[in-house]
Structure formats: C-alpha cells, structure tokens
N, C-alpha and C positions, 0 to 999 in steps of 0.2 A: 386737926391735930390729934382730936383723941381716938379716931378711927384711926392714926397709925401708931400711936400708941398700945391700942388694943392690938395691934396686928404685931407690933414686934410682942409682944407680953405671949401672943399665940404660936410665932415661933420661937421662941424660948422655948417655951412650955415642951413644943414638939422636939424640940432637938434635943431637951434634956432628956426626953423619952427616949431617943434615939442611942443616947450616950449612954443613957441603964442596958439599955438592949445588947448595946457593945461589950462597955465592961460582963455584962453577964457571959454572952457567948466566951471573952476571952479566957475569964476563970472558969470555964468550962472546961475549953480546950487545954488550959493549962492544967488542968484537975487531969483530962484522958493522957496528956502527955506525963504525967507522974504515973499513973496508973501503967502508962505502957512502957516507961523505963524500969519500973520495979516486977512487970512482968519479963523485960526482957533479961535483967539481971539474973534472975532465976535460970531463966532458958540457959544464959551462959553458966551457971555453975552446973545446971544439969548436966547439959555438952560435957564442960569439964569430966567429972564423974564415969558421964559413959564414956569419954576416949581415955580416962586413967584405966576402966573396969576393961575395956579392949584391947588395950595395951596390956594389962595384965592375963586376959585371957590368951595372946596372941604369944607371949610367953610362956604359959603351961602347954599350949599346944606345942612349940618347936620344944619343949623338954620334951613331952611325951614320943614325939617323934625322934627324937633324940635315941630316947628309950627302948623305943621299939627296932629299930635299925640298929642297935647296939644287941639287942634280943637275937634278933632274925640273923646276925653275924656271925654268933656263938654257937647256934643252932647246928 
C-alpha cells in the first residue's frame, strides 16, 4: 500500500512538472502572438502610408504630364 502510494505522490509530482512546462510554453506563445500582431499592425499602417504616398505621387505625375502635353501643344 505504501509503495503505491509513493508512486502516485511520484506521478503527481511528474505531471505537475509537466503542466509548469505547458502553461510556460503557452504564455510564451501567447507573448510571440502579441508581439506579432502589434508587429503586424505597424506593417499595416506602414502599407497604408505608402499606398496614400503612391497615390499621391501617381497624381503629380499625370499633372505633370498633363503639363507637359499642354506645353508641347502650344509650342
């Protein structure tokens, strides 16, 4: 009786070891999965930015050309 007493007390012991191990990795992963949403969040406003800045460059070029074809007409 008290040899399996000792043996369940020995798994416990191990399983609870097992369960630290878990819970650790999980809050890990869940620490990288904030880490890589608030990296991605960035990404997207950067995106943003560059297709406003594109958009607006993509616009001074068709003036310029505008411009220039209005130039070259008059010439």
């Amino acid at each position: 009786m008290r040899k399996q007493i000792d043996s369940l007390k020995k798994d416990l012991a191990q399983k609870q070891v097992v369960r630290k191990e878990a819970q650790s990795a999980i809050q890990e992963s869940e620490q990288a999965i904030r880490q890589t949403s608030r990296a991605i969040a960035t990404l997207e406003q950067q995106q943003h930015a560059s297709a406003s800045q594109l958009a607006e460059l993509h616009a001074q070029l068709e003036n310029s050309r505008h411009k220039l074809a209005k130039a070259y007409a008059s010439a």
